[in-house]
Backbone as JSON, one array per atom type, in Angstrom:
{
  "sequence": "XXXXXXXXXXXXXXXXXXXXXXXXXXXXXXXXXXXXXXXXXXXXXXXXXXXXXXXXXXXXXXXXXXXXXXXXXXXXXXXXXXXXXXXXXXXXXXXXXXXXXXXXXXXXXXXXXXXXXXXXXXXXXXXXXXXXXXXXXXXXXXXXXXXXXXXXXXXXXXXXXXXXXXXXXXXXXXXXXXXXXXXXXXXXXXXXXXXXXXXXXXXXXXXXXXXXXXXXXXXXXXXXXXXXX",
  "N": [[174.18, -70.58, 190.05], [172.04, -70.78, 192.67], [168.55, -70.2, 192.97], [167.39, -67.69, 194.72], [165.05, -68.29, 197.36], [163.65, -65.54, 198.1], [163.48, -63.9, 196.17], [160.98, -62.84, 194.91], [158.31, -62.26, 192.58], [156.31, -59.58, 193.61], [152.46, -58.99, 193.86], [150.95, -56.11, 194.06], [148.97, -54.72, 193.68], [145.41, -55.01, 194.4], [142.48, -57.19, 193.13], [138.64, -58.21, 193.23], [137.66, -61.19, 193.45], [136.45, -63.32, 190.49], [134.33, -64.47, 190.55], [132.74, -63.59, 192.79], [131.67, -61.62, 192.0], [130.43, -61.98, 189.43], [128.04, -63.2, 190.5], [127.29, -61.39, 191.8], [126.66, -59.72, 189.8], [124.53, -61.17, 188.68], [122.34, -61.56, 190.62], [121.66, -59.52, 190.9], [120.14, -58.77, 188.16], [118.94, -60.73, 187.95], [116.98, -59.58, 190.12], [116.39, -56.92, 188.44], [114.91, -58.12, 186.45], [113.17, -59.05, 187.57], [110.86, -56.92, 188.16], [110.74, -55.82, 185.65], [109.12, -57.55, 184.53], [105.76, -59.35, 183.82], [105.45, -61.67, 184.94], [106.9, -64.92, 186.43], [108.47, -67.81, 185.7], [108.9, -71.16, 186.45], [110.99, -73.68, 185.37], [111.86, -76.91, 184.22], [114.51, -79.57, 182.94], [114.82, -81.99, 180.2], [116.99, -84.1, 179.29], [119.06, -81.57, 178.04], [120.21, -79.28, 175.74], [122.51, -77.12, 174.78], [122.59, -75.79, 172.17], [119.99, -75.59, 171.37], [118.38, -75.0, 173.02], [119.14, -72.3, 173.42], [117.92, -71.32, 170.78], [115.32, -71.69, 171.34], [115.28, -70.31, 173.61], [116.18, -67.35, 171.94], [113.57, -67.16, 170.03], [111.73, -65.89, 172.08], [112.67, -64.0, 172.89], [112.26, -60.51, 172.24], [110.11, -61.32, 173.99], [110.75, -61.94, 177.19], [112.58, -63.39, 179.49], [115.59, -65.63, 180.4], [116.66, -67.59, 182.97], [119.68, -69.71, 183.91], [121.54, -71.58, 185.83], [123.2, -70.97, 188.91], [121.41, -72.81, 191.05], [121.27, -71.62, 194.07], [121.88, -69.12, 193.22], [120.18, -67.99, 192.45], [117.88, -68.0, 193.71], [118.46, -66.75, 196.01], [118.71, -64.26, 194.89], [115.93, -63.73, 194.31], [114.86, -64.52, 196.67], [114.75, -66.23, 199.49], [112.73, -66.34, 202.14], [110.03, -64.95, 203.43], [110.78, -63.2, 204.29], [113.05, -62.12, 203.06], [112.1, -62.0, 200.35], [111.79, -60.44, 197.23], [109.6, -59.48, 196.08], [106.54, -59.85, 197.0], [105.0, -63.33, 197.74], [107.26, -64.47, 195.77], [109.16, -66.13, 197.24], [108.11, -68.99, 197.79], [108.69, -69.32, 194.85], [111.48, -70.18, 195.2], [111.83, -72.03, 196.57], [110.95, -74.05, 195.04], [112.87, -74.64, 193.29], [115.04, -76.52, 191.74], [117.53, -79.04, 191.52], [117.4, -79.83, 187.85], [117.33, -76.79, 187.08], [115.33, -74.14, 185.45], [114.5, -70.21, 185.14], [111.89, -68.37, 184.04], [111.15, -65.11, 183.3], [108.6, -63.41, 182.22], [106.65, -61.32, 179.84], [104.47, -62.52, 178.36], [100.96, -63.59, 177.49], [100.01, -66.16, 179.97], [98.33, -68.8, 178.48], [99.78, -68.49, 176.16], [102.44, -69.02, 177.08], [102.3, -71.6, 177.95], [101.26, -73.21, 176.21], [103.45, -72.24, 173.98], [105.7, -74.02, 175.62], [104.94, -76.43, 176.23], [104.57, -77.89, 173.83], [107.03, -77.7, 172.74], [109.8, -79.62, 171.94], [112.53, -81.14, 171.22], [114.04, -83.44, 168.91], [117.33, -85.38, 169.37], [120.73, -87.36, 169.23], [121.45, -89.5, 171.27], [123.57, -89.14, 174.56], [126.38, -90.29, 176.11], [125.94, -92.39, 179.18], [123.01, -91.52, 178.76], [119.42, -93.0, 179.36], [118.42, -95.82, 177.32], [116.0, -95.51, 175.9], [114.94, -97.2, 174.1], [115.26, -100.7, 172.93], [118.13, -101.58, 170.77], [118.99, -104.01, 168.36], [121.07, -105.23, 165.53], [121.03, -106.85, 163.04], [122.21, -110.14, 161.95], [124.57, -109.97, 159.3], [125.16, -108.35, 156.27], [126.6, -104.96, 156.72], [125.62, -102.66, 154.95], [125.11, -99.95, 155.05], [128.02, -98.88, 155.87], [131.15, -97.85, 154.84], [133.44, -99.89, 153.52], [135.98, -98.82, 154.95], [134.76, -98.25, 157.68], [135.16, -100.16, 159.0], [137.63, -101.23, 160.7], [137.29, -99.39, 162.71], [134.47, -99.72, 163.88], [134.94, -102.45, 164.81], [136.33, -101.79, 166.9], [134.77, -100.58, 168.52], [133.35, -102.9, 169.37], [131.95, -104.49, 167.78], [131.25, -106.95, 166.28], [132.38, -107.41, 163.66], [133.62, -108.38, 159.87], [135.3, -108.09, 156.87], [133.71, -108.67, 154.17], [134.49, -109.53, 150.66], [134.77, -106.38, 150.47], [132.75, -105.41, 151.82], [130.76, -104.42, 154.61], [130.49, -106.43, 157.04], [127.92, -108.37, 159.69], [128.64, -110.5, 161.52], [127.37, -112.04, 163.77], [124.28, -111.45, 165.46], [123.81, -108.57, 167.1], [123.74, -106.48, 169.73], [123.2, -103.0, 170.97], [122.09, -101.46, 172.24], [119.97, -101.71, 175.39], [116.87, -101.09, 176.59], [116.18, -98.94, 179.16], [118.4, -98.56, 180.09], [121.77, -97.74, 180.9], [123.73, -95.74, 178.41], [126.37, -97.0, 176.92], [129.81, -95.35, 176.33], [130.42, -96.71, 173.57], [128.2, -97.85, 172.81], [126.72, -95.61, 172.63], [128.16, -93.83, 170.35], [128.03, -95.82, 168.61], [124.96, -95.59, 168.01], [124.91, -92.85, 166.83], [126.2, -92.94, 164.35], [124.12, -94.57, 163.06], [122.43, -93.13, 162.33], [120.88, -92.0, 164.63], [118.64, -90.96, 166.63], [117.72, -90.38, 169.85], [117.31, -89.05, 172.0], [115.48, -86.84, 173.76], [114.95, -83.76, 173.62], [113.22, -81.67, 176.22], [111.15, -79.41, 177.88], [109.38, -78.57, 181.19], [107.25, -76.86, 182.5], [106.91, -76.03, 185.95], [106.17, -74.05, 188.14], [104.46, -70.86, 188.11], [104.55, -67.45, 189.0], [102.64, -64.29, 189.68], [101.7, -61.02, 190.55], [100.36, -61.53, 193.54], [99.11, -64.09, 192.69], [100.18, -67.54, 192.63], [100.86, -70.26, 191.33], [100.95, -73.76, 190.87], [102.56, -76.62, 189.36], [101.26, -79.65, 188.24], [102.76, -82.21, 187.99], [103.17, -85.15, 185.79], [101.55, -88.1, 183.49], [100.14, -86.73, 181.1], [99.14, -84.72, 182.84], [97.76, -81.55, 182.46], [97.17, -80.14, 184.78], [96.95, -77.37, 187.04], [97.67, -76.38, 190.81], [96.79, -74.03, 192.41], [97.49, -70.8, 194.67]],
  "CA": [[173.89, -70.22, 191.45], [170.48, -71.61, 192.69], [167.86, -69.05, 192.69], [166.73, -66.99, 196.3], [163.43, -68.33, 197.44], [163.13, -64.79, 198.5], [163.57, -63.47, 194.9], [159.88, -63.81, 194.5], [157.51, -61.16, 192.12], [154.42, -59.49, 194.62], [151.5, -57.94, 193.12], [150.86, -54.53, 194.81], [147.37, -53.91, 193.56], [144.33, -56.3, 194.7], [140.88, -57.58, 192.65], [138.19, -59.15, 193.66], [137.11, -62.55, 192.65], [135.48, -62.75, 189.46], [132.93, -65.14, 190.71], [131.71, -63.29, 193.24], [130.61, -60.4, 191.15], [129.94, -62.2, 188.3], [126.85, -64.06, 190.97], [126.23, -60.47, 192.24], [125.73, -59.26, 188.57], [123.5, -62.14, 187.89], [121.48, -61.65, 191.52], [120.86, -57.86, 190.13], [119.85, -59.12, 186.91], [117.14, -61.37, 188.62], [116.15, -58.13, 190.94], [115.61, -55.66, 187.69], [113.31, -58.7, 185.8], [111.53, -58.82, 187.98], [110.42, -55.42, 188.18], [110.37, -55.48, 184.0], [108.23, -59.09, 183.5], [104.64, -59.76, 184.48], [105.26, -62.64, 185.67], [107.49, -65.67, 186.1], [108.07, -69.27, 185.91], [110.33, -72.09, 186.99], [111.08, -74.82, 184.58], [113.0, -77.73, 184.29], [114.42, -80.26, 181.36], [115.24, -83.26, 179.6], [118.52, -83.46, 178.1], [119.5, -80.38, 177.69], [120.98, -79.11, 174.17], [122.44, -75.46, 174.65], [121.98, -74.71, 171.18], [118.79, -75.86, 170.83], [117.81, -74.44, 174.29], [119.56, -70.89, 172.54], [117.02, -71.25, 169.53], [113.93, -71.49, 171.56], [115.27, -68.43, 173.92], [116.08, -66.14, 170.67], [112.54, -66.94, 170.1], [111.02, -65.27, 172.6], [113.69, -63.03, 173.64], [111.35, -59.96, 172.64], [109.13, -60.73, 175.61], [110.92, -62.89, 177.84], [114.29, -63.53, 179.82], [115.87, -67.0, 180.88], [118.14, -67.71, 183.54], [119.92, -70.93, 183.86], [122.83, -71.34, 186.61], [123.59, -71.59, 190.25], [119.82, -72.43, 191.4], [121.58, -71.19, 195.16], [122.06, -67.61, 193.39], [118.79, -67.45, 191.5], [117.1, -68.24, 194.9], [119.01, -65.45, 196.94], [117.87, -62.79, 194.31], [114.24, -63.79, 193.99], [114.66, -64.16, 197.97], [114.28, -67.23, 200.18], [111.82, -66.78, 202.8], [108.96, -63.73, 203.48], [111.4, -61.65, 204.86], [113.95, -61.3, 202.32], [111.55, -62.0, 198.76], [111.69, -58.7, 196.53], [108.19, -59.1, 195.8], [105.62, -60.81, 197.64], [105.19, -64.69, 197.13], [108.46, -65.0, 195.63], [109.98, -67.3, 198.29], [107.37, -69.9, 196.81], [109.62, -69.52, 193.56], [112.45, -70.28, 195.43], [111.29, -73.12, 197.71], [110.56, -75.02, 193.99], [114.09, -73.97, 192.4], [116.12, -77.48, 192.43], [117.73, -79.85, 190.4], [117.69, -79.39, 186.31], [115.71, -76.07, 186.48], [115.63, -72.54, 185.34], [113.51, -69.61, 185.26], [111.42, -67.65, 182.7], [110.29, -64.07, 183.52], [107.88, -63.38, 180.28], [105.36, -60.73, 179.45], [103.68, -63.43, 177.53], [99.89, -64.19, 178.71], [99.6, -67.07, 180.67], [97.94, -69.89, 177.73], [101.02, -69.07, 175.33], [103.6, -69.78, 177.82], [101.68, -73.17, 178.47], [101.45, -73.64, 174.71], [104.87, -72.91, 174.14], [106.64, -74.84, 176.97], [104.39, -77.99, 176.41], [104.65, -78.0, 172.4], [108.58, -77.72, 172.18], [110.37, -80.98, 171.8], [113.67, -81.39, 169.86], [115.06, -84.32, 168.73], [119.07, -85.44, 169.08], [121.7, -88.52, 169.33], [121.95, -89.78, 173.04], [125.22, -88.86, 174.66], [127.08, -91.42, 177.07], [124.96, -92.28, 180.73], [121.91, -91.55, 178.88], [118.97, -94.27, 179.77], [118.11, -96.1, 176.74], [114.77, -95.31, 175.71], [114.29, -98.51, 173.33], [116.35, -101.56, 172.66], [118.72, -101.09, 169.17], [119.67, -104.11, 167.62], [121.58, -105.66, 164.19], [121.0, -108.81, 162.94], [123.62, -110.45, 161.48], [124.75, -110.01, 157.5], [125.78, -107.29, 155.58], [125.91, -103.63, 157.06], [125.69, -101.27, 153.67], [125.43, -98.22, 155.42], [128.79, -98.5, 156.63], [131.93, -98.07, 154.32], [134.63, -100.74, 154.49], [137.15, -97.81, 155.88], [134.72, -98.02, 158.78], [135.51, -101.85, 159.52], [138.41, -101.43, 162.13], [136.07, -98.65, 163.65], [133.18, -100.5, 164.34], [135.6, -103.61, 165.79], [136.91, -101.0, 168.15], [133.82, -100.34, 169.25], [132.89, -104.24, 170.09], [130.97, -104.67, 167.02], [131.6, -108.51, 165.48], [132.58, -107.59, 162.47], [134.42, -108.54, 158.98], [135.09, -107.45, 155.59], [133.54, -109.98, 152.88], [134.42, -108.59, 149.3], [134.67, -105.2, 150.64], [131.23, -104.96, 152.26], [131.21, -104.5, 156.12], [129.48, -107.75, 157.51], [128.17, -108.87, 160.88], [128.75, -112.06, 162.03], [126.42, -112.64, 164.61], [123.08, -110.16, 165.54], [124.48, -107.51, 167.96], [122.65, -105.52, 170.98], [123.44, -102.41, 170.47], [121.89, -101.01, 173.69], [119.07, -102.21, 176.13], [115.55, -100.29, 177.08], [115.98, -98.3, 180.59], [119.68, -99.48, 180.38], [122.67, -96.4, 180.58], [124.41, -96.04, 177.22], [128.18, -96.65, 177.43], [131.04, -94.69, 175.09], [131.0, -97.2, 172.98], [126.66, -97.69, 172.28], [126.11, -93.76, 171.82], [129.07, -93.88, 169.18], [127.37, -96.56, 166.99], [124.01, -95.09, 167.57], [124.91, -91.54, 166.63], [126.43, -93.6, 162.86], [123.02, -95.49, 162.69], [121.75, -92.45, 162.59], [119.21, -92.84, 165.85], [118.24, -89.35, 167.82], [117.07, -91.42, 170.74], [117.28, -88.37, 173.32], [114.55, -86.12, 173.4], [114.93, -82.32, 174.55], [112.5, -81.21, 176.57], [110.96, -78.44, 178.66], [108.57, -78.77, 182.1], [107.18, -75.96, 183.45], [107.11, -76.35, 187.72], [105.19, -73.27, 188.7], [104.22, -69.75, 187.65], [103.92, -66.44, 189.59], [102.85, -63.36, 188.63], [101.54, -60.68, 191.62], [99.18, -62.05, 194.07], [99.07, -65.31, 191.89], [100.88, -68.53, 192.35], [100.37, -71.92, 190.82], [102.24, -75.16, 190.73], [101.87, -77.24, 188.35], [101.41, -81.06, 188.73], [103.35, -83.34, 187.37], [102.44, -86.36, 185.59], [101.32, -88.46, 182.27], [99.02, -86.07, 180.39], [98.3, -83.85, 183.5], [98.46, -80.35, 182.54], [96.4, -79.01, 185.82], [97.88, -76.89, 188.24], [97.4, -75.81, 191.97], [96.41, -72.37, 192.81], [97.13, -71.05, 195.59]],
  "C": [[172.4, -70.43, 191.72], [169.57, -69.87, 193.1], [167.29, -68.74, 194.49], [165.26, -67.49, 196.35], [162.77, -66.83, 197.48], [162.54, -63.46, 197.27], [161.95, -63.4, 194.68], [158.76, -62.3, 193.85], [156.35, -60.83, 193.56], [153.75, -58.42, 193.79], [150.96, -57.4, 194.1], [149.26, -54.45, 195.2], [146.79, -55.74, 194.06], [143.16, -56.55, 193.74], [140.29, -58.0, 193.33], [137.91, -60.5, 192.84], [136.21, -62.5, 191.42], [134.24, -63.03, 189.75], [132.07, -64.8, 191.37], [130.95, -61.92, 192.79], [130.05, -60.76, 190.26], [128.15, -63.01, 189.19], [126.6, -62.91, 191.88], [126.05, -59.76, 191.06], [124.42, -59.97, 188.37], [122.23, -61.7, 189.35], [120.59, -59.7, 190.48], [120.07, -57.6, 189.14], [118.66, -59.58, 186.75], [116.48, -60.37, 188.82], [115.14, -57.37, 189.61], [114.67, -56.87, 186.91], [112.28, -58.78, 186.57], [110.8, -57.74, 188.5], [110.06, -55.0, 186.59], [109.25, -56.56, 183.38], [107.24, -58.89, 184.29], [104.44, -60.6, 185.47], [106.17, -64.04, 185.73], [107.64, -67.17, 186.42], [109.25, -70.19, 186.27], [110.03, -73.46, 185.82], [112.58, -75.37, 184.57], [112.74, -78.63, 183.41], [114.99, -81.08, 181.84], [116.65, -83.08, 178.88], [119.27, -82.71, 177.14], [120.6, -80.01, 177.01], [121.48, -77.53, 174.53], [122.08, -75.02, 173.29], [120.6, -74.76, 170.86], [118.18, -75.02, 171.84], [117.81, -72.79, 173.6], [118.66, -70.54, 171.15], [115.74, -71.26, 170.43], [114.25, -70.09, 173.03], [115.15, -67.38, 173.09], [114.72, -66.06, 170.93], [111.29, -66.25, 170.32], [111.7, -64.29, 173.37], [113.02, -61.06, 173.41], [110.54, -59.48, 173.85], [109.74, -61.78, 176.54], [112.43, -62.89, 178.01], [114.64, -64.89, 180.51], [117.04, -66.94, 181.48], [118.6, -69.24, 183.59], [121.09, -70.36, 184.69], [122.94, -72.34, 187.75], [121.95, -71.7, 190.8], [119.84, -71.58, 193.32], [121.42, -69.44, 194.8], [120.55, -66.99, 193.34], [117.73, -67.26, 193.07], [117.18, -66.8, 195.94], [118.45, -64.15, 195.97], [116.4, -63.18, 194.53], [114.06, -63.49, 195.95], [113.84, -65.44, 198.7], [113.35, -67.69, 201.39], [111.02, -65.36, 202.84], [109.51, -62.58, 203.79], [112.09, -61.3, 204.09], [113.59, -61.45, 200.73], [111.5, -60.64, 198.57], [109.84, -58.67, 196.17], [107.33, -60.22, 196.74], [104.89, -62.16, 197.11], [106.05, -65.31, 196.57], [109.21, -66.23, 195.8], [109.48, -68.4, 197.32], [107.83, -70.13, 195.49], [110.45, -70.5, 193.75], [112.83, -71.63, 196.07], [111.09, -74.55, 196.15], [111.93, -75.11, 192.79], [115.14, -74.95, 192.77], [115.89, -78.11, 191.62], [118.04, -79.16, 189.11], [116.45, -78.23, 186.72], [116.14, -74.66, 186.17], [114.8, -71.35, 185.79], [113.36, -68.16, 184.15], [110.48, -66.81, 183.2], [109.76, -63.71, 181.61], [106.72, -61.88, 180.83], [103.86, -61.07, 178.67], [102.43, -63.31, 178.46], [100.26, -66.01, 178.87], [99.53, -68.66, 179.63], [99.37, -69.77, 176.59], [102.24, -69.13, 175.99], [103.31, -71.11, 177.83], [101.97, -73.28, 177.4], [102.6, -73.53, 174.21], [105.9, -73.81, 174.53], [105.64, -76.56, 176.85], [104.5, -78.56, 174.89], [106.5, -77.92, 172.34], [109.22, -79.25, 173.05], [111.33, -81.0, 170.84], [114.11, -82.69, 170.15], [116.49, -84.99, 168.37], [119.22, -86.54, 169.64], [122.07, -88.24, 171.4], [123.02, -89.6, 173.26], [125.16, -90.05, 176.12], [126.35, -91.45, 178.6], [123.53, -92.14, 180.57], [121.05, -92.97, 178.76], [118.83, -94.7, 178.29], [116.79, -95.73, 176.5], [113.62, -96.28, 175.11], [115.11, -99.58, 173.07], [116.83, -101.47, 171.03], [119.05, -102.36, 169.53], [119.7, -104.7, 166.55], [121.1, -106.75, 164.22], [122.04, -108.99, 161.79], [123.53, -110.07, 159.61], [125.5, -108.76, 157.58], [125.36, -105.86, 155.88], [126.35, -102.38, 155.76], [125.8, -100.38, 153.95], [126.68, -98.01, 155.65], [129.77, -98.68, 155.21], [133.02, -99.08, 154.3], [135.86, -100.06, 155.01], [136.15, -97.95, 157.07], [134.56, -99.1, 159.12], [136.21, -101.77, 160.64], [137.69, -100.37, 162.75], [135.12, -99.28, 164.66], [133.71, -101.67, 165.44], [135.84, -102.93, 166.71], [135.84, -100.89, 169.29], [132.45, -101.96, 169.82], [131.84, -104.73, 169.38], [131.51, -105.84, 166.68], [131.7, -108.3, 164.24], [133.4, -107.86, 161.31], [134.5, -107.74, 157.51], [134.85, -108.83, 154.47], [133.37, -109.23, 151.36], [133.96, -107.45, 149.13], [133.19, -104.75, 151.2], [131.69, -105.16, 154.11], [129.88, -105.54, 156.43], [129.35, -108.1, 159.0], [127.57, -110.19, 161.26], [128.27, -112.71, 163.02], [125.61, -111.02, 165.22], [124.32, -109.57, 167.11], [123.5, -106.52, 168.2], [123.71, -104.5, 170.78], [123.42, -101.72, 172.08], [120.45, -101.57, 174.19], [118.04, -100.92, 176.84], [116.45, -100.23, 178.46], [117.68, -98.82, 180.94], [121.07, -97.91, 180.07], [123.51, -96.96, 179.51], [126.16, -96.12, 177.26], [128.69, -95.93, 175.74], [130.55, -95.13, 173.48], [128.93, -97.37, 171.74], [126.14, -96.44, 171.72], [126.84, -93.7, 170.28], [128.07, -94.41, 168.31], [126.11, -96.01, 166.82], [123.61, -93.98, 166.91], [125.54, -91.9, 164.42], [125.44, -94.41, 162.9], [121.86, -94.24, 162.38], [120.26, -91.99, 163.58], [119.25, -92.04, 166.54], [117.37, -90.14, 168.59], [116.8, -90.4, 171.42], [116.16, -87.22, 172.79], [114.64, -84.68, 174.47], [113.64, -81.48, 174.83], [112.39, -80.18, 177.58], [109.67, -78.39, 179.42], [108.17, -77.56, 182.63], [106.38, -76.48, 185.03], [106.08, -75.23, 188.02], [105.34, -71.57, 187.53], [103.78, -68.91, 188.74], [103.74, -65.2, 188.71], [101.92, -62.29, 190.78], [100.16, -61.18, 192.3], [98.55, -63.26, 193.73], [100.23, -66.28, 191.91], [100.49, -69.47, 192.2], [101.4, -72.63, 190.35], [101.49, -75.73, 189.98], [102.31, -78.78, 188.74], [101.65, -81.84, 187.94], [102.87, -84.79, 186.62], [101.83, -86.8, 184.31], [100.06, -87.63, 181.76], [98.21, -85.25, 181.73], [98.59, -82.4, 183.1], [97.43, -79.59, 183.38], [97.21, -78.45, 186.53], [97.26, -76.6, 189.19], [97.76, -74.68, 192.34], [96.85, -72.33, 194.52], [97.42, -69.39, 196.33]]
}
């Protein structure tokens, strides 16, 4: 007998959404640091590793708190224009809070935030879309590093290669990937078995407030000045 559309379970009780509490926990979260930190900063990265990112928070987790998210929520707590910032100058946080960026309330002084945040650099294997950084490639012959179980591998991956008395061989030089050129599937793969950490994780700091103090910082090859203001 076919089943009653009308047959149908109803749930009684109501929730709310998780998301929107879970982005009014996080606004609250902003509110009380900044009432617990000296002072705070906006930064933004380079191909961003969570665990690696998670090793240089531990770090300084002592004196210092890091948000990373919705940069729409982070903005609404800190407070988007003069009228609704929790502390005065704020907005100016908020107004610089876009794209890859986060923000780092610290108790730190001032020169070892700089010295931190300009000294950390990790190195890891490019993942797929990233630009090239340098041109990789083979030249033809015999590739030793590779086992001959990873022969039909390597072909898969559009490599020219054979097996000559069990050695993995390539039969004509092979580009691997191209300077300023996005890496496909198939280029990250072989570069990540060539062993080649091409991508470099980094961290920019954008500005710094702290009360009655704001400064941006200016961008650029070996500038580390900033604008007061």
């Amino acid at each position: 007998m076919p089943k009653s559309k009308r047959d149908r379970p109803v749930t009684l009780s109501k929730t709310k959404r998780k998301g929107r509490e879970h982005k009014e926990a996080v606004v609250n979260t902003i509110k009380q640091a900044a009432e617990d930190y000296n002072s705070v900063y906006v930064f933004s990265f380079e191909n961003m590793r969570n665990l690696k990112f998670k090793e240089f928070r531990d770090q300084l987790k002592s004196t210092s708190r890091f948000f990373l998210g919705s940069n729409k929520v982070m903005q609404i707590a800190l407070g988007r224009s003069e009228s609704d910032e929790i502390k005065n100058g704020l907005h100016k946080v908020s107004e610089v809070l876009h794209g890859n960026a986060g923000l780092c309330f610290t108790n730190l002084p001032k020169e070892e935030v700089e010295r931190l945040f300009n000294e950390y650099e990790e190195y890891d294997f490019a993942r797929t879309g990233s630009i090239a950084t340098e041109k990789v490639e083979l030249q033809e012959g015999p590739l030793e590093q590779f086992s001959h179980e990873m022969e039909p591998f390597l072909r898969k991956q559009g490599m020219p290669v054979r097996l000559n008395k069990g050695v993995v061989e390539l039969v004509a030089d092979y580009v691997v990937c191209e300077e300023g050129k996005p890496l496909s599937p198939e280029s990250a793969r072989i570069l990540r078995l060539l062993g080649s950490k091409t991508a470099t994780f980094r961290l920019h700091l954008i500005c710094r407030w702290s009360p009655g103090e704001f400064e941006l910082y200016v961008p650029g090859p070996g500038d580390s000045g900033v604008e007061s203001s």
